[in-house]
N, C-alpha and C positions, 0 to 999 in steps of 0.2 A: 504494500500500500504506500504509495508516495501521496505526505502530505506536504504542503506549501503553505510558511506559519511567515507573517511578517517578521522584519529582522529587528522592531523593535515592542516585538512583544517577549518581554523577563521570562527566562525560564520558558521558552517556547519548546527550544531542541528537547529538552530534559523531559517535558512532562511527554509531548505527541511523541517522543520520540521511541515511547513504550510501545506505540500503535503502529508502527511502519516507518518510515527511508522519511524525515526530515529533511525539505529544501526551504533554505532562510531567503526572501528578496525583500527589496524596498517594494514596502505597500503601492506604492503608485504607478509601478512596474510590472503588477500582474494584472498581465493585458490577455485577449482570449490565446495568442498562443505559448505562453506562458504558464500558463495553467492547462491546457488540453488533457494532459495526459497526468493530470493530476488526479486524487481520490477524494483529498478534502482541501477547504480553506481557511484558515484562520488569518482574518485580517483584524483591521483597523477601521477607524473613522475615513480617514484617505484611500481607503479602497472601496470602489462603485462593481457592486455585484449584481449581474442581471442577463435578461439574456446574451448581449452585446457578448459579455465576456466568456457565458458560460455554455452557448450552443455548440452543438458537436462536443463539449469535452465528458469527461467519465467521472465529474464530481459527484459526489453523491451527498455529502455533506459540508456545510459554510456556517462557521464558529465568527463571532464576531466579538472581541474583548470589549465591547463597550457596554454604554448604558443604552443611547440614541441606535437607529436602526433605520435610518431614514436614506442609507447609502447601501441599503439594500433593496432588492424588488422581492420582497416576499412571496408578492401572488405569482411572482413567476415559478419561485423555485416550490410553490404548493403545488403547483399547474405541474411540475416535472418530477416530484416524488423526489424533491431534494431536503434533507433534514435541515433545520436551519435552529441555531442558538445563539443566544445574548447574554449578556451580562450587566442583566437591571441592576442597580443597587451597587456594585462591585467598588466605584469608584464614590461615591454620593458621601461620604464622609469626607475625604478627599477636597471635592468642590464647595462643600456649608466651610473647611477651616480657610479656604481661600475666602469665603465669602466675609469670615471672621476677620483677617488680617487687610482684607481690602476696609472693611469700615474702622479698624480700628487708624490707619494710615488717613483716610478721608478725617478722622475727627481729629486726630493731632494736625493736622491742614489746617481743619477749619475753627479751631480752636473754640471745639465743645465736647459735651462726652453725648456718649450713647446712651448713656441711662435716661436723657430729656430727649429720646425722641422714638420717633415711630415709623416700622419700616414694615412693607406690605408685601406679602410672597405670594406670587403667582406660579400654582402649580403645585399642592403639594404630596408629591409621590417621593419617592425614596431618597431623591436630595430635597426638595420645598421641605420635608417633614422634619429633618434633621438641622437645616437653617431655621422651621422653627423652636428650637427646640434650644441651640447653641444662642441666636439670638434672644430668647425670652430666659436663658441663663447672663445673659449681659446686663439683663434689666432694661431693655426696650419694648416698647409696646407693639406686638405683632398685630397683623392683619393678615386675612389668609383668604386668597380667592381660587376655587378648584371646580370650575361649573359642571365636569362628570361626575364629582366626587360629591358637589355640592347636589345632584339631581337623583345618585344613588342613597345617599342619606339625608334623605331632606328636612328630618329633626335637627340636623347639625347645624348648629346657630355661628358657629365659627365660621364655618363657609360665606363668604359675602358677596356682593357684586366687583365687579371692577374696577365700578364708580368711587365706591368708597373707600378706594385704596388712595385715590389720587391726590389724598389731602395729605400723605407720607409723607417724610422725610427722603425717605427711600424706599425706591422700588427694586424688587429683582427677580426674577424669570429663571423658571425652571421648568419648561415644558416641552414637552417633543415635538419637533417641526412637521406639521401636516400642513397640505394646502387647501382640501376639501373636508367639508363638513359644518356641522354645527360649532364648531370647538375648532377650527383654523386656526392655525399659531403661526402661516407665513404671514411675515409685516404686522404682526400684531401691535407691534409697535411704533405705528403711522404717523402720521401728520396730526388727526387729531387725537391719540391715544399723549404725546408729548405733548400738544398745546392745553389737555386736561391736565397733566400733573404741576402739583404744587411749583414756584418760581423756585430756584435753586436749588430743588429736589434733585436726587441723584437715580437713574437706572444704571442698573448690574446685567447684563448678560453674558450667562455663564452655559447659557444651553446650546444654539443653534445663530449661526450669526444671522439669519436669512428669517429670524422671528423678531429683529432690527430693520425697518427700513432705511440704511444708511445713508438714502436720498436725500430724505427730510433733514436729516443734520447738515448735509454737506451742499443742497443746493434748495432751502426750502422754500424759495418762492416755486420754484416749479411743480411744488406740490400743489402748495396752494396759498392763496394771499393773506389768508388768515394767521399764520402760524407765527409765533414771534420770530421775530427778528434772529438771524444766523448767531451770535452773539452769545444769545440766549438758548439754545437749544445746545450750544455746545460746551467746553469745556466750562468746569469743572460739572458737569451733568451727566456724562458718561465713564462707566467702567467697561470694559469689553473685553470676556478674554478669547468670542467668539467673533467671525467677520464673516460677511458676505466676497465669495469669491476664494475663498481660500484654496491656495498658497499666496495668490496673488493680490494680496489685499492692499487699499488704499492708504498710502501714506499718510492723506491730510484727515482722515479719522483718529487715526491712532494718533496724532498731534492736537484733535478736538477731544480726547479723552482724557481725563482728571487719571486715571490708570489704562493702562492698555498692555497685556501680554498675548504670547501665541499659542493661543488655544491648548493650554497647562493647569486649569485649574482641576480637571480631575485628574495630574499625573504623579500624586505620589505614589512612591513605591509599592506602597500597602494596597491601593487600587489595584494598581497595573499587574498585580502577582495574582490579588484577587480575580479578578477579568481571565488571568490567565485560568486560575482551577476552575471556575465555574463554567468555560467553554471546555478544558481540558473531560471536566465529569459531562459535561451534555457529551461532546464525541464516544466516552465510554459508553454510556446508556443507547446510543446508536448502535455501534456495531456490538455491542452485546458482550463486552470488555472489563472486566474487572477496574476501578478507579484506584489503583494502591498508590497516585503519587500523592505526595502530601510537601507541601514547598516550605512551611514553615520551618523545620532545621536548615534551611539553605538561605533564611533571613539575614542580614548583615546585624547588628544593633546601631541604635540611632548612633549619628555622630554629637546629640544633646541626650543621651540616655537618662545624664542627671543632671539637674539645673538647680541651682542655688540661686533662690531671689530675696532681697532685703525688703520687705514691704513697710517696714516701719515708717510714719508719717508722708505716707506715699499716697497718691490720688488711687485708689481701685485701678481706674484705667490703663493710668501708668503703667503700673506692674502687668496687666493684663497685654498691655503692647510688648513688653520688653522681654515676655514669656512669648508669644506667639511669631513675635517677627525675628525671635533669635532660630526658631526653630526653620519658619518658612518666610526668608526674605522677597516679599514681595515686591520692593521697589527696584531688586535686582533686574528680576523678570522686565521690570515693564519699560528700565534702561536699555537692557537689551533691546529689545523691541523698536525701541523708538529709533536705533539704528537705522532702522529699516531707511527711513526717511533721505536720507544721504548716501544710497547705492541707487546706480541707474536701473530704469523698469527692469529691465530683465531678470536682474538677480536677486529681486527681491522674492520670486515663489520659493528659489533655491535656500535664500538666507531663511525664510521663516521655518520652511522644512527643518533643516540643519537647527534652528532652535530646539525645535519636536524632537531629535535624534538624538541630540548631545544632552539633551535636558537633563542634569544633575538628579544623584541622587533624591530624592523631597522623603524623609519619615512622617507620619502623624502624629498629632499631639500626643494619643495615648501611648508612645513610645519613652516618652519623654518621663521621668517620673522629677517633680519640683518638691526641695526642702528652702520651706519659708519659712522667714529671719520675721518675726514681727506678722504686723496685718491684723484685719479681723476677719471673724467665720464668715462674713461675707466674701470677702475677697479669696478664700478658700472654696465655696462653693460655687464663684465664679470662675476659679481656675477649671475646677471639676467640671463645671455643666459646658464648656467649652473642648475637653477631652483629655487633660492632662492631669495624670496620677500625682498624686501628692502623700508624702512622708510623713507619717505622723509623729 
C-alpha cells in the first residue's frame, strides 16, 4: 500500500508508516499524477482534493489533519466509495490560546484590560467553545452566536443573534467556510456586517480567510457608499491569521491589521500531533488495522516546562501576559509576516508557505507548569482557566 502523507505533517512516516510504503511531498505538489498510483492521502489545508486530482487514481482513502474541510469535495469522494477523515477538534485548543495572547497584546496596545470588556464569539463548536471558556476565565463578558446550534436547542438562552454581538469590544469567528445555505459563512463579514460593529471594535479571524470580505477593508467604496471611511475599517480593527487567496495574499491587508500572521494559529505542536493520531486511527478503522501507534512518548517537553512568575503587586493582566506570550510569542509571528510587504509579487506565495514549513516549535499552555511568587486566588484561577498548571 503506498501512502502519500504531506511533508509537514509531525510524525506522519512513523505513525502511516505501520500501514504501507510512506511517500512524504509538499502539500501543494500532489497534483493528479502525483498521486495516481497512490492508496491513501493524508494532507493539509493546502491540498484541494476532488475529482481534478483524484480521477483515474486507486485512492481509496483521504485523511485530512485539520479541523476545516472545505479543500475537500466530499460529495465526490461519497459519489466514488472513497473513505474520507478529519480532524475536528485536534487543533481548537491551539487556536482559543492564540486567540488568548492576541487580546492580551491588543490590551497592552490599547492600554486597558480585558476584564472591562466584552467580546462576542461566532460559532461555537470545538474552538468558539473553548474561546468561551479561556475568555470568560479572563473575566470578560462573553456573547455567543451559533444559529445551528442556537435552532437545535432552542431553550439555550446563551445562543443570541448576530445583532447583538455588535455592540462588543471584540468580535471573532470560528466557523467553517460554506457558500450555500441558510448559515453561509462566505463574506460573512461584508460591508454591512463591519459598518454594524461597534467604532474601534476589533474582528479576529482565525477560521477561513474567505469568511473576510477583504474588499471592504481595502477598497470600501466599491462596496458600497455607506460604509465608513477606509480609515476606519482598518487598522487597529483587524486581526487575521487567515487570508483570502492564500499563499498569495495581499500585502496592504496585513499592513491594515493591528496583528497579522500566516495562517498559524492552530499550529502548535500539541495540535498538529493531534490531527496526526486522529486521521492516523480513522485510516486504521478503514482498512480494518489495529491503531497501536500512540505519539505521546515521542513528545519533546516544552522549552517553558517551568515558569517562575513574581505576581506580587502586579496588575492580574500583567502577569497573565508575561505567562502567555513567554510561552507563544505572538508579535514574533506577525513581524514575520509583515515581511511579506517588501518582496516582489512573486515570492511572496513562496515566503508565506516557507513561514507554514519552518514554523517553530509552539507547546500549549498546559505544558507549561507556573510557581507563583505572590498574587491572589484570582490571578491563580486565571492562570488555570486559560490552561496553565500551577505548583502549589
Amino acid at each position: 500500500m503506498k501512502i502519500i502523507v504531506d511533508e509537514n505533517i509531525p510524525f506522519g512516516r512513523e505513525a502511516f508508516g505501520r500501514l504501507g510504503e510512506v511517500v512524504t511531498m509538499h502539500g501543494r505538489k500532489m497534483d493528479a499524477a502525483a498521486v495516481r498510483d497512490a492508496d491513501m492521502l493524508i494532507i493539509r489545508s493546502i491540498t484541494k482534493v476532488g475529482r481534478e486530482s483524484l480521477e483515474g487514481s486507486r485512492v481509496r482513502f483521504v485523511g485530512t489533519c485539520t479541523i476545516g474541510t472545505d479543500h475537500v469535495d466530499e460529495a465526490y469522494l461519497r459519489d466514488q466509495g472513497i473513505a474520507f477523515a478529519s480532524a475536528p477538534g485536534c487543533n481548537a485548543n491551539s487556536v482559543a490560546e492564540y486567540v488568548v495572547c492576541s487580546l492580551l497584546v491588543l490590551a497592552k496596545r490599547g492600554g486597558y484590560r480585558l476584564e472591562d470588556k466584552t467580546i462576542g464569539v461566532v460559532g461555537i463548536g470545538n474552538v468558539g467553545s473553548k474561546v468561551v471558556a479561556k475568555c470568560e476565565a479572563l473575566g470578560m463578558k462573553v456573547l455567543q452566536n451559533d444559529p445551528p446550534l442556537a435552532r437545535l436547542f432552542p431553550c439555550e438562552k446563551r445562543f443570541l443573534p448576530l445583532e447583538a454581538l455588535m455592540d462588543a469590544d471584540f468580535i471573532t469567528l470560528h466557523v467553517p467556510l460554506t457558500k450555500t445555505g441558510e448559515d453561509k459563512t462566505w463574506h460573512m463579514a461584508d460591508t454591512a456586517f463591519l459598518k454594524r460593529m461597534k467604532p474601534g471594535a476589533v474582528l479576529l479571524n482565525t477560521c477561513r480567510g474567505a469568511v473576510l470580505d477583504s474588499a471592504v477593508v481595502l477598497n470600501p467604496k466599491s462596496k458600497a457608499e455607506s460604509v465608513r471611511p477606509a480609515k476606519q475599517i482598518q487598522n487597529p480593527k483587524l486581526t487575521l491569521d487567515v487570508w483570502e487567496g492564500e499563499p498569495n495574499i495581499t500585502p496592504d491587508l496585513v499592513t491594515a491589521s493591528a496583528l497579522g500572521t500566516p495562517h498559524i494559529a492552530g499550529y502548535s505542536y500539541d495540535g498538529k500531533v493531534n490531527g496526526t493520531t486522529m486521521v492516523y486511527q480513522a485510516a486504521c478503522k478503514a482498512i480494518g488495522a489495529t491503531a497501536d501507534w500512540d505519539a505521546r512518548p515521542l513528545l519533546p517537553p516544552s522549552p517553558h516546562a517551568r515558569l517562575t512568575l513574581d505576581a506580587t503587586g502586579r496588575d492580574d493582566e500583567d502577569v497573565l501576559r508575561e505567562a502567555a506570550l513567554t510561552v507563544y510569542d505572538i508579535e514574533a509571528d506577525d513581524r514575520q509576516l509583515r515581511a511579506i510587504a517588501g518582496l516582489p509579487a512573486g515570492e511572496r506565495g513562496a515566503y508565506f508557505d516557507r513561514l507554514r514549513k519552518e514554523y517553530p516549535q509552539r507547546r500549549e499552555f498546559q505544558n507549561s507548569t507556573i510557581t507563583l511568587r505572590g498574587g491572589s486566588v484570582t490571578i491563580r484561577r486565571k492562570l488555570a482557566g486559560i490552561g496553565f498548571r500551577l505548583k502549589d
